[in-house]
C-alpha positions in Angstrom: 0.0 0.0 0.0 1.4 3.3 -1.3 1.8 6.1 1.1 -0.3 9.3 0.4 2.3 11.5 2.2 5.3 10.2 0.1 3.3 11.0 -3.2 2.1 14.0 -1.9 5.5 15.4 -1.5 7.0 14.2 -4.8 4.4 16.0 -6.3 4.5 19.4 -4.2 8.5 19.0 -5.4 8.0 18.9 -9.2 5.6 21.9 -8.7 8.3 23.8 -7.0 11.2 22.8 -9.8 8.5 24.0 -12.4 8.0 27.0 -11.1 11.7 27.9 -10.5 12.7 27.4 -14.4 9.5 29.6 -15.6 10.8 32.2 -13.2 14.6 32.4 -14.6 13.7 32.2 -18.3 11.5 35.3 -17.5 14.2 36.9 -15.6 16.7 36.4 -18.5 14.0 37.8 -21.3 13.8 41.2 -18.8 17.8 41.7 -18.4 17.9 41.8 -22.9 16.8 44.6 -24.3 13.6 45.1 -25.9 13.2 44.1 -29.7 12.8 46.8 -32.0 10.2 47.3 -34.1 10.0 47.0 -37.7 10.9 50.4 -39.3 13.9 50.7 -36.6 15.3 47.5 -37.6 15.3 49.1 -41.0 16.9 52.4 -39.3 19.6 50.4 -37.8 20.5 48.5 -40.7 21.0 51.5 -43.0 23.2 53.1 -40.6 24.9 50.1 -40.6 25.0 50.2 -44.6 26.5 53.5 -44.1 29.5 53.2 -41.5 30.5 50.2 -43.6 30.8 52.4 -46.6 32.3 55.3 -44.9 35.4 52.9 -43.7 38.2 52.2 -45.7 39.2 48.9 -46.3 42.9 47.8 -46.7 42.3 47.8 -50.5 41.0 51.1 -50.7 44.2 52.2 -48.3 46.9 50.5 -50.5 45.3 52.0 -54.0 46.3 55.9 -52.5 48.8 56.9 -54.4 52.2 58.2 -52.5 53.3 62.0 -54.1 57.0 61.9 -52.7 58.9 65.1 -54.0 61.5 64.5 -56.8 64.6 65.9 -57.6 64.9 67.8 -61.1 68.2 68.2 -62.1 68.6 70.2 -65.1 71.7 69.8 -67.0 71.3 73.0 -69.3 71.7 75.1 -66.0 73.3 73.1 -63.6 70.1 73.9 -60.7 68.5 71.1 -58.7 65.1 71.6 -57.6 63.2 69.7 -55.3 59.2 69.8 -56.4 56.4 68.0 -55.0 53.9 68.1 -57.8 50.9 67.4 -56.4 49.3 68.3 -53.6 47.5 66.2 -50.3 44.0 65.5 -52.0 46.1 64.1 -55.3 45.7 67.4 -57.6 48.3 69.7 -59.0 50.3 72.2 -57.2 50.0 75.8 -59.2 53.0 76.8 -57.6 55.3 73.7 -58.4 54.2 73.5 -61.9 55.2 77.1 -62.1 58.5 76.1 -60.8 58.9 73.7 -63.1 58.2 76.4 -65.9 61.0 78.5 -64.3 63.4 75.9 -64.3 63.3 73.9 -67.5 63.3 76.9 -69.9 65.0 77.8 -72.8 68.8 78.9 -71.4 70.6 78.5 -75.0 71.1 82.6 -74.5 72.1 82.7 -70.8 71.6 86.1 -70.5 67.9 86.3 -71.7 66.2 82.7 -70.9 62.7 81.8 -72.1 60.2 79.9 -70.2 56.6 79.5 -71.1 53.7 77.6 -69.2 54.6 73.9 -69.8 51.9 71.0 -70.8 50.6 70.1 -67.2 49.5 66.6 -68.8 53.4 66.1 -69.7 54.4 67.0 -66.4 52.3 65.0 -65.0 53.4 61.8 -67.0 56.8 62.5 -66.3 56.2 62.4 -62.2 54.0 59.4 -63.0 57.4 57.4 -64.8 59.9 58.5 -61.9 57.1 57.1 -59.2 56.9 54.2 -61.5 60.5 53.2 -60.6 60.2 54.8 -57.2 63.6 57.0 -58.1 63.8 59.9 -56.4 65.6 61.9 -59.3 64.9 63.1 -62.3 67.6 64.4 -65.0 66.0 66.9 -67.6 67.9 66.8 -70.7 65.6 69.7 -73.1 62.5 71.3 -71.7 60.6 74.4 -73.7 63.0 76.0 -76.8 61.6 78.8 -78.0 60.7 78.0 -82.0 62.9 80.3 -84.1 64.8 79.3 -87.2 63.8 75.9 -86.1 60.1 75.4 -85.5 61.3 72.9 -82.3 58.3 70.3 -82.6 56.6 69.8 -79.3 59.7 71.2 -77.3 58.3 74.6 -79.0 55.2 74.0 -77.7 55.9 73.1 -74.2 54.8 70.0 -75.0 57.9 67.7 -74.5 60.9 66.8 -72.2 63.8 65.0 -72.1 64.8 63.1 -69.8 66.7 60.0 -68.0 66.4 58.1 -64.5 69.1 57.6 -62.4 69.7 53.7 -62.9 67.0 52.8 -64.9 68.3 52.2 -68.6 66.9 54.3 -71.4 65.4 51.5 -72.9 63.3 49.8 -70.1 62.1 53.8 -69.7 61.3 54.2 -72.8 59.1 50.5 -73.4 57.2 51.6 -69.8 56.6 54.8 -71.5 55.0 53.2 -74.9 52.5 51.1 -72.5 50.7 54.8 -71.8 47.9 56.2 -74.4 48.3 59.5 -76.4 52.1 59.8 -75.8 55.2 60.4 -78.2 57.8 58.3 -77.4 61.4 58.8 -78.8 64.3 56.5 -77.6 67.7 57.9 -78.3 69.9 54.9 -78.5 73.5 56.9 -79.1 75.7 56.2 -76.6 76.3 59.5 -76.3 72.5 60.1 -75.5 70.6 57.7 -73.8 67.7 59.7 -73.0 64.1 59.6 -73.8 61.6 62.0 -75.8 58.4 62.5 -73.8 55.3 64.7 -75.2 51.6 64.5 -75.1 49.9 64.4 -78.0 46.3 62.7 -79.1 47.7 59.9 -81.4 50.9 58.3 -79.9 53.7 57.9 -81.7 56.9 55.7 -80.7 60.9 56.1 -82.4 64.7 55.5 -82.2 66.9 58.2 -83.0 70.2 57.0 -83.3 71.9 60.9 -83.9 75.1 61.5 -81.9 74.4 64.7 -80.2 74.8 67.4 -82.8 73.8 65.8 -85.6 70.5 64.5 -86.7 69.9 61.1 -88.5 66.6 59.5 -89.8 64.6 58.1 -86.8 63.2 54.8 -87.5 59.2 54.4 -86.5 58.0 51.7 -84.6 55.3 49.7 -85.4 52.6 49.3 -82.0 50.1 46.8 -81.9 47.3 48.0 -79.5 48.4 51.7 -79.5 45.2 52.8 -81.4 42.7 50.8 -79.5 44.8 52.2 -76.2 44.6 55.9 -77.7 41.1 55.7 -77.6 40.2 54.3 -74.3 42.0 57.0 -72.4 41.2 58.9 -69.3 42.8 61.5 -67.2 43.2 59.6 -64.8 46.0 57.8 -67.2 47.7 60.2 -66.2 48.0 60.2 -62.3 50.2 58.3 -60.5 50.1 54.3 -60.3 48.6 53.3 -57.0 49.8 51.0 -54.5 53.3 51.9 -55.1 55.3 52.2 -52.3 57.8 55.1 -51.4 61.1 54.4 -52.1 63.5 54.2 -49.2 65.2 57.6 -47.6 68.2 57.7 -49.4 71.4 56.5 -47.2 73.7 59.8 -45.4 76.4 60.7 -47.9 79.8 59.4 -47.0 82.1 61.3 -49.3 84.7 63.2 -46.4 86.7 66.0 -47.4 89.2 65.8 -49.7 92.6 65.7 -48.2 95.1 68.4 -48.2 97.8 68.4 -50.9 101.1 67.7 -50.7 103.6 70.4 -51.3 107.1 69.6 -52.1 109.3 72.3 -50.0 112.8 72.8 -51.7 115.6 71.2 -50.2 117.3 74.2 -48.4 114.0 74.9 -47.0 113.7 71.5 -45.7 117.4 72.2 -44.4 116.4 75.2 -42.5 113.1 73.6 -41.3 115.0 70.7 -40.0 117.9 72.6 -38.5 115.4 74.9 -36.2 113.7 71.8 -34.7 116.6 70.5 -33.8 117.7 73.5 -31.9 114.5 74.1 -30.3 114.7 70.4 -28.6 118.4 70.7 -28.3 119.5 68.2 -30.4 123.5 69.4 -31.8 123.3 69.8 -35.1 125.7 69.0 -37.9 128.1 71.3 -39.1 126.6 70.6 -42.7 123.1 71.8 -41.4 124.7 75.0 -40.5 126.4 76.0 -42.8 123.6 75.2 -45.1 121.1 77.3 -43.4 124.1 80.5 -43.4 124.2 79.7 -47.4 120.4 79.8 -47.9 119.9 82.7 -45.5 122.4 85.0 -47.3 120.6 84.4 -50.7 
C-alpha cells in the first residue's frame, strides 16, 4: 500500500522545480533589451549600410597613391630643384608647376632665358614614370625652346621633355613609357644620348633616334600593336600616379669626407732650414753641414 504523504510530497517538489525554471527564463528575457520594431530595424540596418561604406578597407588604403617630392636636375643650367607636384588631396600644385616652368626653360642665350607655361598633362606623366621606378631623381635633358629658325616640334610647344632616370636604362624607360595612351615616345639609343623623348599628344607615336648629339639622322618608327585601340580608351586619370606603389626608401647619409690636403714639395734648403730649427729648439746638436747650409740659404 502506497503512502499518500510520500506521493504527496514528490508532487509538491516537481511543482516547485517547475515554477523555479518559468521564473529564470522570465528573468533572462527582462535583463535583454527590448526588440525593436519593424521600421527601426530598418533604421539600424541602414546606418549600418552607411558606416561600412564610410570605412576604408585595406584595398582602398593601398590603392592611394604616395606623391613623394623628386629631384629635377637640369643639366642645361646646372640647378637642382626639389618639387612635390601634387598636392595632399592628389591634384596639382600651381605653384610647383610654375616652378617647373621657371626651371626647364630655354637657357641657350644665358643672359635672356625663355620659359613658357609647360603642358601640365606632360608633367604629370613625367612624375607618373619616376614614381613608376620609385627614383627619387629626375635628370631633364631639353624642356621648352623657343621656336625660331627651327620650329622645335613639341619642345616649342611646351609639349615635351627629355629626360633620364638615375639607374634605370633608357630602354626599359622608354618601353614603360609606350605602355601609356596618347604619348610620343622617342628612344635615343647613341651612346652618347641615352635619354628619352616625352610629349603629349592625341595619337601616340613611338621612335629610335640614333643621332650622336649634334647631328640628326633618320629616326626609324615603330610599329605598335594596340596603340590605337589604347589611344582611344583613355582617361585622365591615365595620367595620375600608379597606385599601391610604395615610397622608395630615404636615401642613405652621404659618405664622401673632405678631400685631403695636398702635398707640397718644399725645396731642399728649405727643408734644411726647417730641419735645422727643430733640432735646436729640442736641443738636439746639429751637424756642421746643417749649419752652414742654413748660413748659405739665408744670405741668398
Amino acid at each position: 500500500m502506497r503512502n499518500p504523504l510520500a506521493s504527496f510530497s514528490r508532487v509538491v517538489a516537481v511543482a516547485g522545480l517547475l515554477f523555479g525554471v518559468t521564473f529564470a527564463r522570465s528573468g533572462a528575457r527582462a535583463d535583454q533589451p527590448p526588440a525593436a520594431s519593424g521600421p527601426e530595424k530598418q533604421r539600424e540596418r541602414s546606418d549600418d549600410g552607411k558606416h561600412a561604406e564610410s570605412a576604408p578597407t585595406t584595398t582602398e588604403r593601398m590603392a592611394k597613391p604616395g606623391f613623394w617630392p623628386l629631384r629635377i636636375s637640369y643639366v642645361n643650367t646646372g640647378q637642382t630643384t626639389s618639387i612635390r607636384l601634387y598636392d595632399a588631396s592628389g591634384k596639382i600644385d600651381k605653384q610647383a608647376a610654375t616652378a617647373l616652368d621657371e626651371l626647364l626653360c630655354d637657357v641657350r642665350d644665358p643672359a635672356h632665358p625663355r620659359t613658357t607655361t609647360l603642358d601640365r598633362r606632360t608633367l604629370q606623366l613625367l612624375f607618373r614614370a619616376a614614381y613608376h621606378f620609385r627614383t627619387r631623381e629626375v635628370i631633364v635633358v631639353s624642356g621648352y625652346r623657343k621656336p625660331g629658325r627651327r620650329p622645335e616640334g613639341r619642345h616649342g610647344e611646351g609639349r615635351a621633355i627629355d629626360f633620364r632616370l638615375p639607374k634605370v636604362r633608357a630602354a626599359t624607360l622608354a618601353a614603360y613609357l609606350r605602355t601609356l595612351p596618347r604619348v610620343g615616345v622617342g628612344l635615343y639609343t647613341h651612346r652618347a644620348t641615352q635619354f628619352v623623348h616625352l610629349d603629349s599628344r592625341d595619337r601616340s607615336y613611338h621612335w629610335l633616334d640614333p643621332s650622336p648629339p649634334g647631328v640628326s639622322l633618320p629616326e626609324r618608327p615603330l610599329a605598335g600593336g594596340d596603340v590605337a585601340k589604347r589611344d582611344a580608351t583613355y582617361a585622365p586619370t591615365d595620367d595620375m600616379p600608379e597606385a599601391g606603389v610604395p615610397e622608395p626608401p630615404p636615401e642613405p647619409p652621404s659618405t664622401e669626407t673632405a678631400p685631403a690636403a695636398p702635398v707640397v714639395a718644399l725645396p731642399s734648403e728649405t727643408r734644411s732650414n726647417t730641419a735645422l730649427l727643430v733640432a735646436r729648439a729640442l736641443g738636439v746638436p746639429s751637424e756642421p753641414v746643417a749649419e752652414q747650409a742654413m748660413a748659405t740659404n739665408a744670405a741668398r
